[in-house]
Structure formats: structure tokens, C-alpha cells
N, C-alpha and C positions, 0 to 999 in steps of 0.2 A: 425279442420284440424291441421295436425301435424305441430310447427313451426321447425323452423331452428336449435333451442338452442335443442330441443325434437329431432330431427336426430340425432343430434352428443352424445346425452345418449344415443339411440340406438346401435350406432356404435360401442360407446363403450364397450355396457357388454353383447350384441346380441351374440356372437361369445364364449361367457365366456362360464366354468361349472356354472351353478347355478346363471343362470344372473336372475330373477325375483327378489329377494331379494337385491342385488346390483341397479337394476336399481327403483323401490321402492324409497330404501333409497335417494337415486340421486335426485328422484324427490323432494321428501319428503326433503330434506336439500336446494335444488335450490328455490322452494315454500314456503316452510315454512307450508304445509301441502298434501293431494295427492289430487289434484281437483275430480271431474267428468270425465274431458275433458283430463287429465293423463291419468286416468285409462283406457278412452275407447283406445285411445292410447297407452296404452300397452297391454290390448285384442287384438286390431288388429296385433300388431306388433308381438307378441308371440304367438297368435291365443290361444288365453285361453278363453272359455266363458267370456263375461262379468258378468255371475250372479256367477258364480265360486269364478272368482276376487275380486270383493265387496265381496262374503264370505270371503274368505281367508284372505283379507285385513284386515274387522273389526274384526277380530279372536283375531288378536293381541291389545296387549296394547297401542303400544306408534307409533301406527299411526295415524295423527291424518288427518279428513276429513272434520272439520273447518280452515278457513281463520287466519292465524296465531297460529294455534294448536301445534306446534311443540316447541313454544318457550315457554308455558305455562309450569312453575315449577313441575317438581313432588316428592312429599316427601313420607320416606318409612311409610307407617302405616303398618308393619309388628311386629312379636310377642318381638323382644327382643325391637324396638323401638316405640311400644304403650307403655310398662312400660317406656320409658325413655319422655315421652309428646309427640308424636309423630303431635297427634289431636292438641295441642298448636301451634306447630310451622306449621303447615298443617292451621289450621286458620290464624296464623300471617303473611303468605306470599300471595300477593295480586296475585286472579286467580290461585294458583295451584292447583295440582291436586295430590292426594291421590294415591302411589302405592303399589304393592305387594314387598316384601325383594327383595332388589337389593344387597344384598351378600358384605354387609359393619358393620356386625351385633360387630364388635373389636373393631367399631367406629361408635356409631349414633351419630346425626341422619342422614343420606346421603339425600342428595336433588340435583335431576338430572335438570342442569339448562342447556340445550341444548348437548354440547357436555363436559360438564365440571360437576363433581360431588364434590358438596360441603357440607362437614360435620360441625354440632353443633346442640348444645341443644337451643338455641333462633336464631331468624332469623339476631339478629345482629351479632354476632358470628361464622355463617357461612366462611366456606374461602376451599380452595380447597388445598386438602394434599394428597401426598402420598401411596397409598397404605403401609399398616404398613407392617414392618418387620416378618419372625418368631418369637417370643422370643427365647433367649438362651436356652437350657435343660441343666437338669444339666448332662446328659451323650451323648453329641454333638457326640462322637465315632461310638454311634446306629444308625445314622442317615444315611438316603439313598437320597432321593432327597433334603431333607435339608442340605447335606453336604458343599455346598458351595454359599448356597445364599445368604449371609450375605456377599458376597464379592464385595467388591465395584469396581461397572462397570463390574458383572459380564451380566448381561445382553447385552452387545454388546459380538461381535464375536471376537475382541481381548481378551475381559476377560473371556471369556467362554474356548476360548482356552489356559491360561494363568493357567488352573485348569487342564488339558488333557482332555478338548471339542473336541467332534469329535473323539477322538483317540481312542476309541471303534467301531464305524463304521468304521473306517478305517481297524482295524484289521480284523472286521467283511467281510468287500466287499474282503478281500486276500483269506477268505473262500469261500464255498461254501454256496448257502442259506437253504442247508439241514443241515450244521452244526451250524449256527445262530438260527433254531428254534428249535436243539437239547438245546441247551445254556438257550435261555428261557422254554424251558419244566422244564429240570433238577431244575432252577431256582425257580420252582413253583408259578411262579408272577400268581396273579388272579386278574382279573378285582378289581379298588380301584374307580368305579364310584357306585357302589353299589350292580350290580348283583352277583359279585366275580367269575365271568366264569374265565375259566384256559386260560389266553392269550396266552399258546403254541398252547394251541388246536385249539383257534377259527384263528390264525395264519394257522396252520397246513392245517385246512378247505377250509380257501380262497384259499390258492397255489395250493392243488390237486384239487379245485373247476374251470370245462370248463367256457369260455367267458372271454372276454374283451373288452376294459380294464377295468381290476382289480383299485381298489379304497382304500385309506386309510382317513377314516374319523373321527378325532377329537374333541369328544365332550365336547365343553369348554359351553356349554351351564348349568351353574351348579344354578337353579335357586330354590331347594330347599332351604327354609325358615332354616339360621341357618349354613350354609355351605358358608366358602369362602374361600378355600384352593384354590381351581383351580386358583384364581386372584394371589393371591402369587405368585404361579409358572410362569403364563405367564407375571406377570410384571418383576419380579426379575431374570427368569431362560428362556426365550423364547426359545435359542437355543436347548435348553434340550427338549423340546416337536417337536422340528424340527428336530434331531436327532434321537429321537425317531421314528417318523413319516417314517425317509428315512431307516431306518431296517427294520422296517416293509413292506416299499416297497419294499425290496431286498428280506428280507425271505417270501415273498406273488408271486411276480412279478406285485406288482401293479405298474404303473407309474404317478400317478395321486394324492393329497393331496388336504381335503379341512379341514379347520377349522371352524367351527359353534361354533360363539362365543357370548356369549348372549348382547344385545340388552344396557345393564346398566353399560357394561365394557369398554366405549367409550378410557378412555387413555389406556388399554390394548390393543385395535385396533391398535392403534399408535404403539406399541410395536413390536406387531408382525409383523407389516406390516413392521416396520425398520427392524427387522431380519431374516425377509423372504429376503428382497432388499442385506443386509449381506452376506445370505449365500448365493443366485444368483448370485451376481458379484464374490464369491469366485469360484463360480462352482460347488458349494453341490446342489443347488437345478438347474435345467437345461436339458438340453439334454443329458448328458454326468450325469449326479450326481449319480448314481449307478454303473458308470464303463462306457466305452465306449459306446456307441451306444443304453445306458439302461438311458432312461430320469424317471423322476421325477419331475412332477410341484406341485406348493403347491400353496395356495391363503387360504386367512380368509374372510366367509362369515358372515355377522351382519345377529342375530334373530332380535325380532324387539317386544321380550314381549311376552313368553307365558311357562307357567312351563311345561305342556305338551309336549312340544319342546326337554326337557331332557330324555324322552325316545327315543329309537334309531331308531324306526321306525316311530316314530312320525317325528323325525327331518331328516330322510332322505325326508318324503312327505315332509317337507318344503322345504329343500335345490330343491326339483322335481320342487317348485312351485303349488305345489297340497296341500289342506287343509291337516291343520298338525294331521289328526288323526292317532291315533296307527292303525297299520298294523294287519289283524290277519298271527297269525305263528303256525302251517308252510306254506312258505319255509320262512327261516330263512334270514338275512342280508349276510352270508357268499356264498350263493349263488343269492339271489335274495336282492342286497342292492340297492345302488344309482344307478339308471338309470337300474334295473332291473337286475344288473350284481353283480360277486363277492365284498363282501364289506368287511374290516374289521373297527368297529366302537368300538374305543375306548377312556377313559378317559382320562383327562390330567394327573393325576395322575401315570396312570398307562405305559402313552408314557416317563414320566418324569424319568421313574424309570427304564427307557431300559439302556440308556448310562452308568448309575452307575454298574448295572449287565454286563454288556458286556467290562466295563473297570478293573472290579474287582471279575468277577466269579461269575455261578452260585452257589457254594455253600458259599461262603460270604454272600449273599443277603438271602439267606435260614435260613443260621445260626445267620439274626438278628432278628429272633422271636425266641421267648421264648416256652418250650417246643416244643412240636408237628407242632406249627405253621412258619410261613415260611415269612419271611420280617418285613415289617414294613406296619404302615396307618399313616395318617396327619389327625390329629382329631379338626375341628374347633370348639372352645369353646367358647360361648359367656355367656351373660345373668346377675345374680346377683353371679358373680365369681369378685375375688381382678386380677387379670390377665387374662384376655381374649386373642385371640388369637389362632392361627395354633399349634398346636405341635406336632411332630413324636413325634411316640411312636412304639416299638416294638410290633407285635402281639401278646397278650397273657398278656398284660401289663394289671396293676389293675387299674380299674376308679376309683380308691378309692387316688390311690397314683396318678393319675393324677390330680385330683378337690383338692384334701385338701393340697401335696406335693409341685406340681410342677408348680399348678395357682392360690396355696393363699387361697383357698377355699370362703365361704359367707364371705361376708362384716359383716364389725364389727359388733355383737351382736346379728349378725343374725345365721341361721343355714340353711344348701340344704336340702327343702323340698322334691324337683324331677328336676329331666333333661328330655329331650327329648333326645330321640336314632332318629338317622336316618334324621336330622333333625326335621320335623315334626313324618313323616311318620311310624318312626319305635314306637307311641306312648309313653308315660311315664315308667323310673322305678323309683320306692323309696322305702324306707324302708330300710329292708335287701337286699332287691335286689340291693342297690348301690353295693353290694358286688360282683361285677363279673369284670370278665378279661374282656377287649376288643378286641372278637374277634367272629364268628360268632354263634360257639357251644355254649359258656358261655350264650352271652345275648340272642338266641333264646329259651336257655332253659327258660328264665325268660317270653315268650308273645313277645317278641320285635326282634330287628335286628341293626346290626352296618350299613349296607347301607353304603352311602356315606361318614358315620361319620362327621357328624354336630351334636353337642351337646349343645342343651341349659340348664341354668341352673337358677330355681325357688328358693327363698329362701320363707322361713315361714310366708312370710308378703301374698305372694301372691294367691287369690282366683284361685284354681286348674279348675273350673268350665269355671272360666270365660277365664283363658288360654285356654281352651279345645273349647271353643265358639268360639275364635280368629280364629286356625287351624283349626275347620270345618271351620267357615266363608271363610277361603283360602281355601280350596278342592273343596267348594262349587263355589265359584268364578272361579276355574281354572279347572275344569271339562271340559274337551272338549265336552261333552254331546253325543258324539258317543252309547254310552249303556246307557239305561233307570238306572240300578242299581246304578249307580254310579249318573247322570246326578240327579235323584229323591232324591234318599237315602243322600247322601250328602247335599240338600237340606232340606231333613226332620230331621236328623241329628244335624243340625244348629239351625231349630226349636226348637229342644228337648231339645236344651242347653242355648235357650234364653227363657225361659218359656213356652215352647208351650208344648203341648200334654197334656197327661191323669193326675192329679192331684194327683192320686195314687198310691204309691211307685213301688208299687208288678207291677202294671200295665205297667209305666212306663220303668222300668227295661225290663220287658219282649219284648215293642213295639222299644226299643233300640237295646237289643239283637237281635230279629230279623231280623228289616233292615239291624245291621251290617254282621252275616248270609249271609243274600240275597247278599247284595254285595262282600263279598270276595267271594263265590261262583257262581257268576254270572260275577263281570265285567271284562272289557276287556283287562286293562292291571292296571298297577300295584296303579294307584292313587285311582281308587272303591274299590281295595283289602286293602289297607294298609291304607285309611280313618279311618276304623271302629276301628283300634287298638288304635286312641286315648280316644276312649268313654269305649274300654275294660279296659282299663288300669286307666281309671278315676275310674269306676265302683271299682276295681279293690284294688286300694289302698285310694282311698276315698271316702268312702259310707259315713262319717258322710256330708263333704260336697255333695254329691248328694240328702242327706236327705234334707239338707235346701233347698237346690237349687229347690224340686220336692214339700214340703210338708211345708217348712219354719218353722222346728221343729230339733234339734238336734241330734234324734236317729238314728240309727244306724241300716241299710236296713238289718242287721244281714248276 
């Protein structure tokens, strides 16, 4: 039976957008885990199937449905912090538990100890920092959302305003909202979460798209392996992504924000939720916050642990409360998004980069890429680099002058054997191929894709195979299992890379290439497609190690 403490969670997030995940967490922090006796009680009270709920529930990672589950440690065993011991210090702390990149890869090892995330390489050495800074570049002038993060207290609402915060919407709402999404067309901003959609367009779409209310949804859910730009911006720049947010309400006519913010970014919660509270009592976000009688409410909902969550239709079904699988499209989010109405779902990156254009011109922000290209990206660099770290960089900029230039390149004596593009996803390049610009045409001509722009970086020491094992091992794990091709193949995939399969080269190769085949051409959205490019890309540039790996001989699969 429901108690009294269990009414007044009701009370509270019953009436919200997107109250399953708020009230969830509620229980889950009140508890210290989600009972039986929660859950039927939140069946009843939101009428969700109870077999539904327990899906949905265990889908995710860091719920826990043991007696004390929630307080139990968890450390990253992800790819840049297994080279750094990850298994060591995962052994040295009593009871924890093993996670997937919680997007701290500038600083291992992260270890998520309730609501506080503490970084080091031994369990004594632990302590709780900061989110690190951008580093300097050495041409800070190119810079578009990194223009003024590095300013202290710019994260409150006096120092955001202290830089001309705000004062691009302002100009913005004296217009009309036809000439605010003329500004971002001209502007040519394109999606910077990885798809690179034209954000005038899909803007353009929601506003002449029937129904209401319209929705502007934020995805801070940035849970590719190797990528942690989005934390930067909502620790150090929150107003900028709320700013962001109420443009796009204006030039949409949505009146409605939410934030979907991942699950491992607990002091950025705190963040935003101060600068939501900020710009509310200013009157930016409110009944009034577009102009008279034109509201805009904004709230930040916590994931709760699932990489699948970062696609857009995955993480609208979450925010539904409905298992988070990809959506098939069409109809697309711009007409059928949250709650089955107009949506526009977009990156922090790319809400970060509104204010700067709107204060400073569409063709300013055009004219900071290089050749043909148009802006800027924030490329997160980790791994066996002397400077890790966030860094803008103009579009069209060389990887070659970012790794060796401007982050120090391999550790002494070492040399970059390969990076990852895309975080994982977008597979390996090395060789000659380090030789390309950072930007979409360059590195697809090479097999690959800049995506999200998460960069890791392998030097000479390390077995290409067995990082390749790691990242399936994660595809394999975070497969929503929705489509056989991906839910199997990734699977078997993992197999092929840990010893398993045909013992013969020719054979081998082939039974690889294949599954990888089946799944870009089969699955359902973008993690069964983009799996297979790490096994292309090992094939690819390392056959001597695939030889040992297959045959425990040195030659060379020709």
C-alpha cells in the first residue's frame, strides 16, 4: 500500500513533463534502491504496465533493485581508463561495481560514488575535482563556444551577462521569429552531436510543423566512449545552452524545454538546475520569457545509464517513459517528437553555439571554418596524447596539427599508432590517413566520420586487437537488442576478437566481413551500423596483427 512519504513523490512529479524518470530517481535516492513495492506503485499511479516497468527499469545501468544498490562504487572500465588500471582500482574498492565511460576520459580514472564523482589512478588517491577546463589554443580568436569559458563565474547569470549573455536573444525577440531562423540558416550551423543536420532546417520544420505544444529538447546525454565536450559547456557555460534553448523556442513557437542529461553528470545537474532557478527569477525562463504572453518552461531530466539513450528517438521514448528503443523514421522528431508532437532535439554543442552567432553574425561564425567549411567543432582528445582535453578547432583544421601542435602529441618515446574518429563509432585511422582535415568529406573519404568528435589516441605500445575487443565488448553490452543484426552480430563480433571463430585466416576475414555487411545493412539505427567500422578499419590498417591474433603467426593476410 502506498505510504504517506510515497504520496508526496507522487504529488510532486505526477503533474511534471517527463515525470517517470524524476520520480524513479526520487525513489531510488529516498531508498537507496527501487523496491518491488516502488515500483508497483508507480504502475498503479502512472498506469504503466508493471512488466513494462521492470523492463524499462533494468534497461538501464545504475538502477539498482538490490537493498542498498545505489550506494555501491562504480568505476570506469572504459577504453582510455583500462590502459590507465582501471581493473586495479575496480578490484581495490570494496563492493564496486564496473561501468561503461562516464565521459571523464582528460582525467581517469572517474569513480561514481553516490552523487559525487571522484577521480585517480589508486583507491587512495581518489578525491573529487572539478570538471577540468578547455586548455588555451593557441588561436583563442577562432573560438565560438569557447570564447569565454575560461571566465571566472561565468557560469552564474551575472557573469554570463558580464560577457553580452542574453543580449543576442534580446536582439533576437525585437525581431521576428522568421528573421531569427533566416540568421541561423545563413549561418550554416549543422548539428555538432554527430548527425550534422542543418539546424535552420530542422528549426524551419518544427515552426511550419501543425500541433502543440511544440518542444525543444536538449540532448546532454553524451555517452559515447571518448567524448566529454558537452560537460565542459554545461559546467562552465549553462546559460549558453539555456539561451540557446529560448531561440529556438521563439524561432519554433515551442513553449516548453527539457534537458536529458546523462545519468554520470550528477554536479552538472546541480549546475543547470542553479541556472534554470537564475534565469526564472530574472524572467528568461517563465510565462512571459519570449515576450509577453509567450511562456517557456525549461526543467533538466537525469538518464539513469544507457548509451542508446543518445540517439534522439531513443531518448524521447525515455523522457515518454516508454522503453528507450530507437524509433523507426519516418515520421521524423520535427513532427512526431515528445509526446507525439513537433520536436526540435538538439546537441549541447550546437544550442551553445546559438548565442555567439546571434551576437556576432551569421557570417562571422561561417567565416571560422576553414575553406568551404562553416564554423567551428570542440574535438575531445584523450588517451596516449602529452595534453588531453576539449579543444575548438575550426572546421577543415588538420588532425595532424591538432595531435602533434597543439596537444604535445605521444608521450615521450613513443609514437600515434591510431585514434579513434567518432569516439568509438566512427572506427580507427592510422597511417597516412592521420593525414586529414577535421571535417566530414576528409575523414569519410578515409572509411570513417568525425560524429560527435571524440578522439582517442593509441600510441605503439598498444595491441590494436585488443582495443578493438574492448569497443565491441561496449556495442555488445549496450545494444538495445531491438534488431537481431546488431543485438547478434555485435555479439559475435566480440567473439571474433576474443578468440573465437574459424582458425583460418581467409575464413576468418570473410565470417567478419560478413556479419559486419549484415549489420550496416540491416540495423535499426545507428550503433549496428557504425559497430562493424571498428573491425573494418582493424582489418584495414592491421593485418599483421590480425594475423597473430587469428593464426599466432606474423604474416601478413596480404
Amino acid at each position: 500500500m502506498t505510504n504517506p512519504s510515497d504520496l508526496d513523490l507522487f504529488e510532486a512529479w505526477r503533474a511534471q513533463p517527463a515525470p517517470l524518470l524524476p520520480l524513479l530517481h526520487a525513489f531510488h535516492e529516498r531508498d537507496g534502491h527501487l523496491s518491488e513495492e516502488a515500483l508497483r506503485a508507480v504502475s498503479k499511479d502512472l498506469r504503466i504496465p508493471i512488466a513494462d516497468l521492470f523492463g524499462t527499469v533494468t534497461f538501464y545501468h545504475h538502477f539498482a533493485r538490490e537493498t542498498g544498490g545505489r550506494a555501491r562504487p562504480r568505476v570506469c572500465v572504459g577504453p582510455i581508463c583500462a590502459l590507465r588500471g582501471a581493473q586495479k582500482l575496480l578490484d581495490g574498492i570494496d563492493d564496486a561495481l564496473g561501468m561503461p565511460c562516464p565521459g571523464r576520459c582528460d582525467e581517469p580514472i572517474p569513480v561514481l560514488d553516490g552523487d559525487r564523482v571522484l577521480c585517480g589512478l589508486a583507491a587512495a588517491d581518489l578525491s573529487e575535482r572539478p570538471s577540468p577546463l578547455p586548455p588555451k589554443t593557441p588561436d583563442p580568436a577562432s573560438e565560438c563556444v569557447f570564447a569565454h569559458i575560461r571566465t571566472p563565474g561565468r557560469a552564474s547569470l551575472d557573469g554570463y551577462r558580464s560577457s553580452g549573455g542574453y543580449g543576442g536573444l534580446t536582439a533576437a525577440l525585437a525581431g521576428s521569429p522568421e528573421a531569427l531562423l533566416d540568421v541561423i540558416d545563413a549561418s550554416s550551423l549543422a548539428g555538432r552531436g554527430g548527425a550534422g543536420f542543418p539546424t535552420g532546417r530542422k528549426w524551419r520544420a518544427v515552426a511550419e510543423a501543425e500541433g502543440a505544444p511544440k518542444s525543444i529538447v536538449c540532448n546532454a546525454d553524451e555517452g559515447e566512449p571518448g567524448c566529454f565536450k558537452d560537460r565542459a559547456l554545461m559546467d562552465y557555460d549553462p546559460h549558453a545552452i539555456i539561451e540557446g534553448m529560448l531561440a529556438a523556442g521563439y524561432a519554433t513557437g515551442s513553449t516548453r524545454g527539457i534537458i536529458y542529461l546523462r545519468y554520470e553528470y550528477p554536479s552538472t545537474m546541480k549546475v543547470l538546475e542553479d541556472a534554470i532557478s537564475e534565469a526564472r527569477a530574472a524572467g528568461l525562463v517563465g510565462p512571459d520569457a519570449l515576450g509577453a504572453g509567450r511562456p517557456f518552461e525549461l526543467c533538466v531530466r537525469r538518464g539513469a545509464g544507457a548509451y542508446i539513450c543518445g540517439e534522439e528517438t531513443s531518448l524521447l521514448n525515455s523522457l515518454e517513459g516508454k522503453h528507450p528503443f530507437p524509433r523507426n523514421r519516418p515520421p521524423f522528431p520535427v513532427t512526431h517528437g515528445f509526446e507525439n508532437l513537433p520536436t526540435v532535439v538538439n546537441n549541447v554543442e550546437t544550442l551553445a553555439s546559438i548565442p555567439h552567432i546571434l551576437a556576432n553574425g551569421a557570417d562571422w561564425y561561417r567565416d571560422l571554418g576553414l575553406g568551404d567549411h562553416a564554423g567551428t567543432k570542440v574535438i575531445s582528445l584523450s588517451g596516449d596524447i602529452l595534453r588531453p582535453g576539449n579543444y575548438e578547432v575550426p572546421m577543415g583544421f588538420s588532425l595532424a596539427t591538432l595531435l602533434e601542435e597543439w596537444a604535445g602529441g605521444a608521450p615521450e618515446g613513443r609514437t600515434i599508432q591510431a585514434v579513434t574518429m567518432a569516439g568509438l563509432s566512427g572506427g580507427f585511422l592510422a597511417g597516412d590517413d592521420l593525414d586529414v582535415t577535421l571535417d566530414e568529406p576528409s575523414i569519410r573519404s578515409k572509411g570513417s566520420f568525425l560524429g560527435a568528435g571524440g578522439i582517442m589516441v593509441f600510441d605503439d605500445s598498444r595491441d590494436m586487437v585488443d582495443v578493438a575487443h574492448a569497443a565491441m565488448e561496449f556495442f555488445a553490452e549496450e545494444s538495445c537488442g531491438k534488431c537481431f543484426p546488431c543485438r547478434i552480430g555485435t555479439q559475435r563480433l566480440t567473439e571474433r576478437l576474443h578468440g573465437g571463430g574459424p582458425n583460418d585466416l581467409g575464413d576468418w576475414i570473410d565470417e567478419v566481413n560478413d556479419l559486419g555487411k549484415t549489420m550496416k545493412e540491416t540495423s535499426a539505427c545507428g550503433l549496428g551500423q557504425a559497430a562493424p567500422l571498428i573491425t573494418e578499419s582493424l582489418l584495414r590498417y592491421f593485418p599483421a596483427q590480425v594475423t597473430r591474433h587469428v593464426t599466432g603467426d606474423g604474416s601478413s593476410p596480404g
